[in-house]
C-alpha positions as CSV (number, residue, x, y, z in Angstrom):
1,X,62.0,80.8,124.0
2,X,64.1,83.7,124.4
3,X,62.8,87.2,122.6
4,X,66.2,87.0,120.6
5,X,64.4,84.4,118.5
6,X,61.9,86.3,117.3
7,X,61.4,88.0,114.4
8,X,59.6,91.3,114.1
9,X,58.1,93.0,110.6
10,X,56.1,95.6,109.4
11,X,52.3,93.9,108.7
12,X,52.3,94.7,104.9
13,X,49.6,93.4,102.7
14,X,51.2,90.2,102.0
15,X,51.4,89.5,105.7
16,X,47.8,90.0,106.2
17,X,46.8,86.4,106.3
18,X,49.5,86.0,109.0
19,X,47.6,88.7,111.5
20,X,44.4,86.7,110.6
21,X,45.7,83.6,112.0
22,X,47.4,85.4,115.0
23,X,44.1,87.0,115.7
24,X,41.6,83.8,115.4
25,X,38.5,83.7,113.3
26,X,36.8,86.2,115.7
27,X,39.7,88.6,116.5
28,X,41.0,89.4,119.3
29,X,39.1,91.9,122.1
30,X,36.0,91.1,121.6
31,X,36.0,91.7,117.4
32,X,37.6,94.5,117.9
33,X,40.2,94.3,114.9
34,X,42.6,96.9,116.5
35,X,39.9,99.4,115.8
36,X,39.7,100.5,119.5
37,X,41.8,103.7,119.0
38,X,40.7,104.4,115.1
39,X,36.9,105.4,115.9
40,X,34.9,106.6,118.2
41,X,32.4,103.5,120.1
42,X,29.6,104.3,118.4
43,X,31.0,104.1,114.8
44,X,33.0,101.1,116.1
45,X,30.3,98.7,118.3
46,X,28.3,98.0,115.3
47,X,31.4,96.7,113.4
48,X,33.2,94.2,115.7
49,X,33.6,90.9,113.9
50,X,33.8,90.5,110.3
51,X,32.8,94.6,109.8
52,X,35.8,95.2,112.0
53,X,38.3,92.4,110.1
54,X,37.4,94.1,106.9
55,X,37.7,97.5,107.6
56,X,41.3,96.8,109.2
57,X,42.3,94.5,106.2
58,X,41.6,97.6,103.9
59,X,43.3,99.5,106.6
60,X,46.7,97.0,106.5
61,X,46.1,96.8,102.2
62,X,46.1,100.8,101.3
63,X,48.9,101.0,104.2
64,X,51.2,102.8,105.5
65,X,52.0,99.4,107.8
66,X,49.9,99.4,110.9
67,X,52.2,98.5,112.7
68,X,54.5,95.0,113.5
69,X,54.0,91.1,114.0
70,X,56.5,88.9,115.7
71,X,57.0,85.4,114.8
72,X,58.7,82.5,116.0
73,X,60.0,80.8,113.0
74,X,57.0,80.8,110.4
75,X,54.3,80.8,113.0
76,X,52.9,84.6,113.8
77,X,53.3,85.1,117.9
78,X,52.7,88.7,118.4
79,X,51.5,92.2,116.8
80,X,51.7,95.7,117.9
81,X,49.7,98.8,116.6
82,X,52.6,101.6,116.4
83,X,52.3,104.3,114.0
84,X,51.6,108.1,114.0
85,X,48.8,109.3,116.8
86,X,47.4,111.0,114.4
87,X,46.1,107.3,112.4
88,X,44.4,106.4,116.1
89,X,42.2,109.5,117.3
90,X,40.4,108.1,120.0
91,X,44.2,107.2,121.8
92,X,44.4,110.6,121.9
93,X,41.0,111.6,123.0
94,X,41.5,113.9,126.2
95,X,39.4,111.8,128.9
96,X,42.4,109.3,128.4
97,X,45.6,108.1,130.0
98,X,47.3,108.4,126.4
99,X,46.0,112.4,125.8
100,X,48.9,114.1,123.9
101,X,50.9,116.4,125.9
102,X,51.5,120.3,124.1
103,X,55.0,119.1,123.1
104,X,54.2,116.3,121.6
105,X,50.9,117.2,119.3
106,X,48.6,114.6,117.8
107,X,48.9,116.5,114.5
108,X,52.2,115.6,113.9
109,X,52.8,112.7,112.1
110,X,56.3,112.0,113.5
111,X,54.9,111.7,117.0
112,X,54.0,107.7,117.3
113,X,52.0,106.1,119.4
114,X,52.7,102.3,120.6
115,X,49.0,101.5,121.4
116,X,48.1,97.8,121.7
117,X,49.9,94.6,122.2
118,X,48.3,91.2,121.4
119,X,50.2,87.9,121.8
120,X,49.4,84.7,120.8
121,X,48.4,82.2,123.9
122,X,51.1,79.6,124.4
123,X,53.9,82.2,123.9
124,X,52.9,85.3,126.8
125,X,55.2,85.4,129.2
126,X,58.5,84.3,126.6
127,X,59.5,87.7,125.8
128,X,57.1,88.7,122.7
129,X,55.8,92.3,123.9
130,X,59.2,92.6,124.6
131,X,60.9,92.1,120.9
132,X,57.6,93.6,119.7
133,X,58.5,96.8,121.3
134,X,62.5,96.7,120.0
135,X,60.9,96.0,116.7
136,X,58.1,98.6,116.9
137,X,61.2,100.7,117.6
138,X,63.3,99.7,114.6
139,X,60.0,100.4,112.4
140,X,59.3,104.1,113.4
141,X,62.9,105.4,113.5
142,X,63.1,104.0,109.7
143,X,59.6,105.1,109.6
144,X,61.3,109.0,110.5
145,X,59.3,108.9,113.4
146,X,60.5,111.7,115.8
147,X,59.4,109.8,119.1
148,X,57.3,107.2,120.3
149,X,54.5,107.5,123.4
150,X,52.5,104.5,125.2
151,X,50.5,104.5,128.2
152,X,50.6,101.3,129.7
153,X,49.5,99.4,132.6
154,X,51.5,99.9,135.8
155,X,49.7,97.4,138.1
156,X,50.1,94.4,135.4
157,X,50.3,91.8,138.2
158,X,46.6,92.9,138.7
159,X,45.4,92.2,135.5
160,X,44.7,89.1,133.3
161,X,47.0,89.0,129.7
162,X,44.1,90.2,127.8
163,X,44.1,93.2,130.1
164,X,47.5,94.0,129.3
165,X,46.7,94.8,125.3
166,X,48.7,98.6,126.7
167,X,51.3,96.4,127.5
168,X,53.2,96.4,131.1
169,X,55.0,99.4,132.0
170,X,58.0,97.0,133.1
171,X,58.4,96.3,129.3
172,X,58.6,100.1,128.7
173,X,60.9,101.0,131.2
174,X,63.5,98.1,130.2
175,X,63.4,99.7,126.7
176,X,64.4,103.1,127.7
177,X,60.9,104.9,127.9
178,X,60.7,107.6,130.7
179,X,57.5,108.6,132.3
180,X,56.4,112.1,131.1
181,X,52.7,112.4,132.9
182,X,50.3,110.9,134.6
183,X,46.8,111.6,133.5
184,X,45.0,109.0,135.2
185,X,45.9,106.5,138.0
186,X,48.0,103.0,137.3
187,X,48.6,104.3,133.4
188,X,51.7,106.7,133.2
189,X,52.1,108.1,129.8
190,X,55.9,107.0,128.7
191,X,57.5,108.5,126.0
192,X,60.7,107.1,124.2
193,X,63.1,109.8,122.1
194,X,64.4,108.5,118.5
């Protein structure tokens, strides 16, 4: 399946029970929820499982859109957390490959960050973090986002696919994102100008 048959869209409420079957009855990483960059560990540990589903489906239900799901026909293949850095505080926290640099502050909300992948097994490796990425794209230029920042994995032969929820910087680097810093080893920070 080529990426050119998927189909990427904002996770609006009515979507919602299309991320739960993406993500399983547990959720992805661990229980997670996509909660990793919203809290601090100690807020977010107690939560994972159900604690995290349900503070991320209030998350997805008072909006603005979390970010974008891919699907291949009716069947939900792929999501991406992309919105301001300011909604995902620990992403920008400054121990971390993702720390905003001074022209790009967290504070504003037209500086995006593309912060976690997750694909559905049976479709890795067909182009999904791909088209989720063009379609993360789409979403934050109509979004007025003023650019868009990830700090993925540069050693993704190294690592398993759940490893990769940063996504590969191969991905990034076919899109048009440019490496602007490199804060810690193996996780450039890329940015990408709309």
């Amino acid at each position: 399946m080529s990426k050119a048959e998927f189909h990427v869209v904002p996770l609006t409420p009515e979507r919602w029970s299309a991320l739960e079957d993406l993500f399983g009855p547990q959720g992805p990483c661990y229980g997670c929820w996509c909660n990793h960059f919203r809290m601090p560990p100690k807020l977010r540990k107690p939560l994972l499982g159900e604690g995290a589903r349900q503070l991320f489906e209030d998350r997805v239900r008072t909006g603005p859109p979390p970010g974008v799901l891919a699907f291949a026909g009716d069947v939900p293949v792929g999501w991406l957390q992309i919105g301001p850095r300011a909604h995902v505080p620990e992403w920008n926290n400054p121990r971390r490959a993702s720390t905003p640099l001074p022209d790009a502050p967290a504070e504003d909300e037209r500086n995006w960050a593309a912060s976690c992948f997750f694909v559905r097994k049976g479709f890795r490796g067909q182009g999904v973090t791909a088209a989720l990425l063009a379609g993360g794209l789409a979403f934050a230029r109509a979004s007025g986002a003023h650019l868009v920042e990830a700090a993925p994995m540069d050693n993704e032969g190294k690592r398993s696919a759940d490893g990769l929820y940063v996504g590969p910087e191969s991905v990034f680097e076919r899109a048009g994102f440019a490496e602007v810093a490199r804060q810690k080893p193996g996780r450039p920070l890329m940015r990408f100008a709309l």
